[in-house]
C-alpha positions in Angstrom: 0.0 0.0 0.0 1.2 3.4 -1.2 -1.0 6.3 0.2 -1.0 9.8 -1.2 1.9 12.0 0.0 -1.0 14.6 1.2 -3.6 13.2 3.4 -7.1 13.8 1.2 -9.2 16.0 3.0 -12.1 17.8 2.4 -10.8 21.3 2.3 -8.2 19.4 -0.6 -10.9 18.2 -3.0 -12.6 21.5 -3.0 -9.2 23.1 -3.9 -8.6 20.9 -6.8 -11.7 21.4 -8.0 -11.8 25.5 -7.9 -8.4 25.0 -9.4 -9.5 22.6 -12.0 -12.9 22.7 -12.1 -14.0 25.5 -10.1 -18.1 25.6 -12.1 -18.2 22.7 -9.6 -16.0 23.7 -6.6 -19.7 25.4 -5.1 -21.6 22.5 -4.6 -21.8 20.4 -1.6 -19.0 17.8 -0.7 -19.0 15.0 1.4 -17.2 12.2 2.0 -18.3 8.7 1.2 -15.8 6.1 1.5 -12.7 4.4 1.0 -11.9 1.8 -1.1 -9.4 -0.7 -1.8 -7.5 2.0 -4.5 -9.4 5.0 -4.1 -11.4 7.6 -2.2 -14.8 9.0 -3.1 -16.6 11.7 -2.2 -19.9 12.6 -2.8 -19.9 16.3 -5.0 -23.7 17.3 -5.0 -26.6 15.1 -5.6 -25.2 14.1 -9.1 -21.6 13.9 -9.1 -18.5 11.2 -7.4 -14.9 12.3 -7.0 -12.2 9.7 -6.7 -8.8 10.4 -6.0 -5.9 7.2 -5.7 -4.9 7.3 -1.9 -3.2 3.5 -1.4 -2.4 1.8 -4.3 0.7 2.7 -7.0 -1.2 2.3 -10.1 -4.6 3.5 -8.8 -4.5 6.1 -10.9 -3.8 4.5 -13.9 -6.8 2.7 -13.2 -8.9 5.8 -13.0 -7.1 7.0 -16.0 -8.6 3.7 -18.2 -12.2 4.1 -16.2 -12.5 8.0 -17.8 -11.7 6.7 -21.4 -13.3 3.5 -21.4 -16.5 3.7 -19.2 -18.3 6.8 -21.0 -18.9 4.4 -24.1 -19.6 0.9 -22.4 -22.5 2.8 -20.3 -25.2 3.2 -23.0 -25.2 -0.3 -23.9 -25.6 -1.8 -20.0 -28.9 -2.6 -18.6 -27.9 -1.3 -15.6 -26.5 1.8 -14.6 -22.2 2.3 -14.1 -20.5 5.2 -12.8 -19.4 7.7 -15.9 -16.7 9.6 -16.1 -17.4 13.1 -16.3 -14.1 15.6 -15.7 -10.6 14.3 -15.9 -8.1 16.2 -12.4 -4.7 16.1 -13.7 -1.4 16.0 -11.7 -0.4 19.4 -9.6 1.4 20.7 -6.6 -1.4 20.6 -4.4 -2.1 15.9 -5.8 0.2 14.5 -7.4 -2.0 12.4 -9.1 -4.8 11.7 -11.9 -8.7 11.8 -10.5 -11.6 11.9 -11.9 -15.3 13.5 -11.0 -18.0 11.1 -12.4 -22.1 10.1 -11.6 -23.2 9.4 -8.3 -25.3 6.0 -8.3 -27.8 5.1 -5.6 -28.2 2.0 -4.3 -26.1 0.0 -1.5 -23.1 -2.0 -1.4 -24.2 -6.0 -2.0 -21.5 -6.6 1.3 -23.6 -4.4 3.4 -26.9 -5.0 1.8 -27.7 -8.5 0.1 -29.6 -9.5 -2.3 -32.8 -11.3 -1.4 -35.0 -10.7 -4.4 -33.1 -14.3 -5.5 -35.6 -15.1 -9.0 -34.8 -11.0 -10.2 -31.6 -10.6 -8.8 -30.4 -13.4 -11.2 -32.0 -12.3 -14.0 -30.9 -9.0 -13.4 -26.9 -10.0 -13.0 -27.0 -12.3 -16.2 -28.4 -9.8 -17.9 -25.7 -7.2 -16.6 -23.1 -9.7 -17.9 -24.7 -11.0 -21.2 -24.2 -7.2 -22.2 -21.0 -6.3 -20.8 -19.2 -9.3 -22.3 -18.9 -8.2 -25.8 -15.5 -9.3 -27.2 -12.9 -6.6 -26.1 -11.4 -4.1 -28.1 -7.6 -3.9 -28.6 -7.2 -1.2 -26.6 -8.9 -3.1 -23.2 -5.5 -4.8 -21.5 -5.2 -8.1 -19.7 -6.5 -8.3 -16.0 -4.3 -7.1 -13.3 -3.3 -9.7 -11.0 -3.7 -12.5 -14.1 -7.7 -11.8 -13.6 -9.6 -13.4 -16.5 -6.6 -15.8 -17.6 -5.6 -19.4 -16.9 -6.4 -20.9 -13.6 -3.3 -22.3 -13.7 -1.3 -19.4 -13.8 -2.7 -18.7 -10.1 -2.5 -22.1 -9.1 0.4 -20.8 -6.9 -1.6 -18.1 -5.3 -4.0 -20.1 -4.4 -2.7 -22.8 -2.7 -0.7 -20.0 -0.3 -4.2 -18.2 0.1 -6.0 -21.5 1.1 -3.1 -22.2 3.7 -3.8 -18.8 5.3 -7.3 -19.1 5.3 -6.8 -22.4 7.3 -4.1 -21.2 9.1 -6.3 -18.6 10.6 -9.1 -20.7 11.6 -11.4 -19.6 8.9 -12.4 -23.0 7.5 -12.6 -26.4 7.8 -14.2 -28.1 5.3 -10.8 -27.7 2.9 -11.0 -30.3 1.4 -14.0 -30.5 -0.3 -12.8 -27.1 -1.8 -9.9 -28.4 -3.4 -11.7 -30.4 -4.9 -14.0 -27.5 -6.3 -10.1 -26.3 -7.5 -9.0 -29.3 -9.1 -11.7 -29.8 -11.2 -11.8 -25.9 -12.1 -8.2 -26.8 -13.3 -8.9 -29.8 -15.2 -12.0 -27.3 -17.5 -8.8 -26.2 -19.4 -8.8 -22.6 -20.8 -11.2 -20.5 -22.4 -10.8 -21.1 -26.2 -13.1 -18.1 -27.2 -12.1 -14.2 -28.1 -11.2 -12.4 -25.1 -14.5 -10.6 -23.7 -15.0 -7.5 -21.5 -14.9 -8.2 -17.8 -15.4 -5.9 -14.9 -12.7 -8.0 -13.7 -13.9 -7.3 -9.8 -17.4 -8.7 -9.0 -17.3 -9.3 -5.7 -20.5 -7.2 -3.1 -18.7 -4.4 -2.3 -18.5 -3.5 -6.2 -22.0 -3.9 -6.7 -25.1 -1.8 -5.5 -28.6 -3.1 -4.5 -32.3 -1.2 -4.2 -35.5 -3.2 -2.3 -33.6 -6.6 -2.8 -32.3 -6.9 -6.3 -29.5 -4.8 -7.9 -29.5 -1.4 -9.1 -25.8 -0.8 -10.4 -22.5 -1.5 -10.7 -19.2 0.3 -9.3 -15.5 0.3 -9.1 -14.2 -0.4 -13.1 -10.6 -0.3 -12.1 -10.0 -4.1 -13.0 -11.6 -3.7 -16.5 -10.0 -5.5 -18.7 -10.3 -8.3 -21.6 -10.0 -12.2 -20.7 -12.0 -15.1 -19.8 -15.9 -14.7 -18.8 -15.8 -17.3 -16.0 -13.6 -14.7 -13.9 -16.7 -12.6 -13.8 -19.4 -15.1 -13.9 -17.7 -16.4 -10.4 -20.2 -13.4 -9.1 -22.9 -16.1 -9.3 -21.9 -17.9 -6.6 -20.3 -14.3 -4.3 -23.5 -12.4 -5.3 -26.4 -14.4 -5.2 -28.9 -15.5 -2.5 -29.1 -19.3 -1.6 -31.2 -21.1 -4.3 -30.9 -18.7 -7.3 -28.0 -19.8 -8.9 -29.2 -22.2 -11.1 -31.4 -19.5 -12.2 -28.7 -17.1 -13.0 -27.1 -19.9 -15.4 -30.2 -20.5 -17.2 -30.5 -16.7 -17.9 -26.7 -16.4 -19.0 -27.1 -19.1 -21.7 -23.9 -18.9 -23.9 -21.4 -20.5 -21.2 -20.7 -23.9 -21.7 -20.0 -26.4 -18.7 -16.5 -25.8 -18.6 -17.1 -22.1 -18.3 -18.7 -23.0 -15.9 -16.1 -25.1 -13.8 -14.1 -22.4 -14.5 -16.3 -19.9 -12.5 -16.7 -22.1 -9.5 -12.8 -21.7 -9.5 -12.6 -18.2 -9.7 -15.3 -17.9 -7.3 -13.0 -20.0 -4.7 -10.2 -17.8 -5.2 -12.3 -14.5 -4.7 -14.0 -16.2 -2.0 -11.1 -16.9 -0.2 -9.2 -13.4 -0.5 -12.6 -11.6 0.2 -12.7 -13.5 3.2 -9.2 -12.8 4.6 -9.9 -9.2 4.2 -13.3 -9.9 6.1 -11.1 -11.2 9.0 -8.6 -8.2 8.4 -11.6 -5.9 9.3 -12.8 -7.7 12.1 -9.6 -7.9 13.9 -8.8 -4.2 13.0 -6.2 -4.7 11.0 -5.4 -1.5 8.2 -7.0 -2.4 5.0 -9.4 -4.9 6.5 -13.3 -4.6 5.6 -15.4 -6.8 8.4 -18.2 -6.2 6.1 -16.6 -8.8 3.6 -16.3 -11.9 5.4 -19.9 -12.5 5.6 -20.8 -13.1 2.2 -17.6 -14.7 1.4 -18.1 -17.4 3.8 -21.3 -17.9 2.3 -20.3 -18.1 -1.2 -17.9 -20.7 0.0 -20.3 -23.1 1.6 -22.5 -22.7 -1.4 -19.3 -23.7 -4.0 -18.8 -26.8 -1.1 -22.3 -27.9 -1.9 -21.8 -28.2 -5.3 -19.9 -31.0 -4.6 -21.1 -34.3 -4.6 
């Protein structure tokens, strides 16, 4: 974690933006969270800014949200955040931001699903239209998201030891299992597709029990869609999964080995920073553990 040489105050945002953008330097500011890359801050009714505070390439990230994201939006079925004005590098922040659209709704992590038969509809519907085959200009996943399983395979035997060495699970076994047969799926033999790359239920926003947008583009990129159809399984309320695969008919059966795997890995790591939170620890989010462990006891009951 590298956080911004200035801490990111208030009284900071509004300078940037009277220095930048100062038609929008008048309206009310607030803040609203911190993420795993960035910090946002409510401008107005309407308007988001996010500024990198932690990680080196966060804004690089942003950078790739502001050029990508105003022309994905239109064709979504549900609304994204949209990159409005571009903050470039000065004394006062050394780094890229961006002001884009407020969305309303609540973080999946803090308020589930539980409108199961819509809120799978609703999600393969989301994905259906977001994973078009990728542009040249969309770059691989960060972190090897949306490639081979195997290329992790490394990563996530060192995350499954941790997990277990903490206490966290049990039942291990039954989820290497879930891996080993994700592995043996082989790769995805299709044209790379768009991914959000970062489905998990802090990225994703929900309204009266079903979902109402999606956040946090940082991890677009072009690859595999099981990485992203792994949100079945993080996402969804008991019983609605096999819902949500009906509704996203193009993936095949290994596609769909594939996902469970991804959703393991995302599972896990979600659940690490879960206990992170709970025990205090900087970067933690308790809010996370919660619907990871339940994703993983769903993935353990797909084995029989």
């Amino acid at each position: 974690m590298t956080h911004a040489d200035a801490e990111i105050t208030g009284e900071l945002v509004t300078e940037l933006l009277r220095d930048q953008h100062p038609d929008l330097a008048g309206l009310p500011l607030r803040f609203g969270a911190r993420g795993w890359d960035n910090q946002l801050w409510r401008l107005g009714d309407d308007y988001a800014v996010r500024l990198p505070w932690a990680t080196e390439d966060a804004d690089e990230l942003l950078l790739k949200e502001f050029a990508l994201l105003p022309g994905l939006a239109p064709g979504l079925p549900l609304p994204i955040p949209v990159p409005h004005r571009l903050g470039r590098p000065s004394a006062r922040f050394p780094r890229s931001w961006i002001v884009t659209t407020w969305l309303a709704g609540e973080p999946a992590d803090r308020a589930p699903a539980t409108w199961g038969d819509q809120a799978a509809d609703t999600l393969a519907a989301f994905l259906t239209a977001l994973h078009r085959p990728a542009a040249g200009d969309v770059p691989a996943g960060r972190h090897l998201r949306g490639g081979p399983l195997a290329r992790i395979a490394a990563g996530f035997g060192q995350l499954l030891d941790e997990v277990i060495g903490r206490g966290l699970l049990s039942n291990n076994e039954v989820l290497r299992a879930v891996w080993a047969d994700a592995l043996k799926a082989g790769e995805w033999e299709g044209p790379p597709v768009l991914l959000h790359g970062d489905l998990h239920p802090a990225n994703v926003l929900t309204d009266n029990g079903d979902f109402c947008g999606v956040i946090d583009f940082g991890d677009l990129c072009a690859g595999d869609p099981a990485c992203d159809l792994a949100g079945g399984w993080l996402l969804l309320p008991g019983g609605a999964f096999d819902r949500f695969r009906r509704a996203y008919a193009s993936a095949d059966e290994a596609t769909w080995r594939r996902a469970r795997g991804w959703a393991l890995v995302k599972s896990l790591a979600c659940l690490v920073i879960g206990d992170d939170g709970a025990r205090g620890r900087p970067g933690g989010k308790a809010t996370w553990g919660p619907p990871a462990l339940a994703a993983l006891h769903r993935l353990a009951a797909t084995v029989g």
